[in-house]
C-alpha positions as CSV (number, residue, x, y, z in Angstrom):
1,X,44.7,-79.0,96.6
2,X,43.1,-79.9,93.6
3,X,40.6,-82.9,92.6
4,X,40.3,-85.3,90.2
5,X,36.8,-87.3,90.0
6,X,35.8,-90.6,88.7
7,X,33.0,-93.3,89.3
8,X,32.7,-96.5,90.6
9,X,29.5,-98.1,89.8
10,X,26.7,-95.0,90.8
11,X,29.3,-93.3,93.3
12,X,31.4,-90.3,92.6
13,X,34.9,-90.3,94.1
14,X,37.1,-87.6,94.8
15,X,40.6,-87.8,94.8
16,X,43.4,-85.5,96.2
17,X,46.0,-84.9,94.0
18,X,49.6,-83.3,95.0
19,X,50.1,-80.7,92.8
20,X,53.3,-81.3,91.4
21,X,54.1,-77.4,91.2
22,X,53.1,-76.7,95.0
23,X,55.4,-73.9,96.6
24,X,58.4,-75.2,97.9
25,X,61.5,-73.0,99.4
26,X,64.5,-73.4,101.8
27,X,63.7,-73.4,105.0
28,X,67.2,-74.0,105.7
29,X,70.2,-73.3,103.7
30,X,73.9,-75.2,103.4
31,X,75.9,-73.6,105.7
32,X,80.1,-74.1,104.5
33,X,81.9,-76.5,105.9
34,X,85.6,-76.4,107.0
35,X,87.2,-79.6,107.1
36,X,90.4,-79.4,109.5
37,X,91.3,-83.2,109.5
38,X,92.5,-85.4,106.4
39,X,91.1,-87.6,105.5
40,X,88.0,-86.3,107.1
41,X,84.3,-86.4,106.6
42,X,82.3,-83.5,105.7
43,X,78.1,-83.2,106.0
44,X,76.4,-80.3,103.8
45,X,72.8,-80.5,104.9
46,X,69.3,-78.5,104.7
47,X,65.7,-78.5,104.7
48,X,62.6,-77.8,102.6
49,X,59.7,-76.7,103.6
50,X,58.0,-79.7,102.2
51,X,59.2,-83.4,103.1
52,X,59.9,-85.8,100.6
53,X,60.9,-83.5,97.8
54,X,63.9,-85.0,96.0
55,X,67.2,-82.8,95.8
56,X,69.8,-83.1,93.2
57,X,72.8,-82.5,94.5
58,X,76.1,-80.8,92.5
59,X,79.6,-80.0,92.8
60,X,80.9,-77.4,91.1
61,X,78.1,-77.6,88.9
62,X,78.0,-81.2,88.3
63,X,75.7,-83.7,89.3
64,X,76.6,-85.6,92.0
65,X,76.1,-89.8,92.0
66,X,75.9,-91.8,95.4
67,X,78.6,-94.3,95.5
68,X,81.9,-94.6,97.9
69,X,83.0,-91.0,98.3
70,X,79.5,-89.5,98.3
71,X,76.0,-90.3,100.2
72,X,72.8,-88.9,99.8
73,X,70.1,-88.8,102.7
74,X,66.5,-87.8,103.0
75,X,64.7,-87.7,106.1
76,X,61.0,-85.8,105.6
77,X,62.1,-82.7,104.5
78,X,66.0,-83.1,105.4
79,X,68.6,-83.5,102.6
80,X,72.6,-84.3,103.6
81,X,75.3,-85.1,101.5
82,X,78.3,-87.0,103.2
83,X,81.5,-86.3,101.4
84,X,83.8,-89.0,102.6
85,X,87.8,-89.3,102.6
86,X,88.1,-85.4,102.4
87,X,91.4,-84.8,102.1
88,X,92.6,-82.3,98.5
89,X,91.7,-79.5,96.7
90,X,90.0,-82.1,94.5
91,X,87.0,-81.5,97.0
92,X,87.6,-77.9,97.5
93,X,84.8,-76.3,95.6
94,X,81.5,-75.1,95.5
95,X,78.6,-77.8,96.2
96,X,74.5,-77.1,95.8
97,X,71.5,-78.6,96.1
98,X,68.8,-77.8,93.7
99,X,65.1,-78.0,93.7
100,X,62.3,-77.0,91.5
101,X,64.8,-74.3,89.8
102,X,65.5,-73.0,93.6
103,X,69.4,-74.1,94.5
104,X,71.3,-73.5,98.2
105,X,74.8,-73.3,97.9
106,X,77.7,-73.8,100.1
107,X,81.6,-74.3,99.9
108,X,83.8,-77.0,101.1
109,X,87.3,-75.7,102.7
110,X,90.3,-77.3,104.2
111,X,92.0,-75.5,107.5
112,X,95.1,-76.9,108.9
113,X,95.1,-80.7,108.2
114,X,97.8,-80.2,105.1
115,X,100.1,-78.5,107.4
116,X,99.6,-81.1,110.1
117,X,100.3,-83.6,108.7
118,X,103.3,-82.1,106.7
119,X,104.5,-81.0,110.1
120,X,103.9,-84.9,111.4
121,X,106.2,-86.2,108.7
122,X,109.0,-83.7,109.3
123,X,109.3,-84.1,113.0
């Protein structure tokens, strides 16, 4: 790690400093996720191999923004993103989370709940 120096009065301090360009990979990828209840929830997560490395976070290329329908979680080196009130192809796509130039990627898919609940109403 490298050090940066400077003096109080007669005495020479050293200081660790993070460097900002440190290796950093996935230790664990975003696995898809298959949503088969609408409206459901669905959790995209992984881990870095270094805690407290922010991710951003994109759908289909876009950045993503915390607010109602999306939340964003860190714990160490764990990243989630909660996608709330799943429930169209609106949220059918392809989401990522991107580091340092290094991105994950994963897709979000709906199984069943359309016809479900079609089948619901008809009966």
């Amino acid at each position: 790690m490298p050090q940066n120096s400077c003096y109080t009065g007669n005495i020479k301090r050293f200081l660790a400093v993070a460097d900002a360009e440190e290796e950093i990979e996935f230790v664990r990828h975003l696995q898809d996720v298959v949503v088969t209840e609408m409206p459901g929830t669905a959790t995209f997560e992984c881990e870095l191999s270094r805690p407290n490395v922010k991710v951003q976070w994109m759908k289909g290329g876009k950045p993503i923004l915390p607010d109602q329908k999306y939340d964003v979680k860190m714990d160490g080196a764990v990243h989630r993103l909660v996608i709330r009130d799943v429930s169209g192809q609106d949220d059918v796509t392809e989401y990522s989370a991107t580091v340092r130039g290094l991105t994950s990627k994963a897709s979000l898919d709906l199984q069943g709940g359309i016809l479900l609940f079609y089948y619901s109403i008809i009966q």
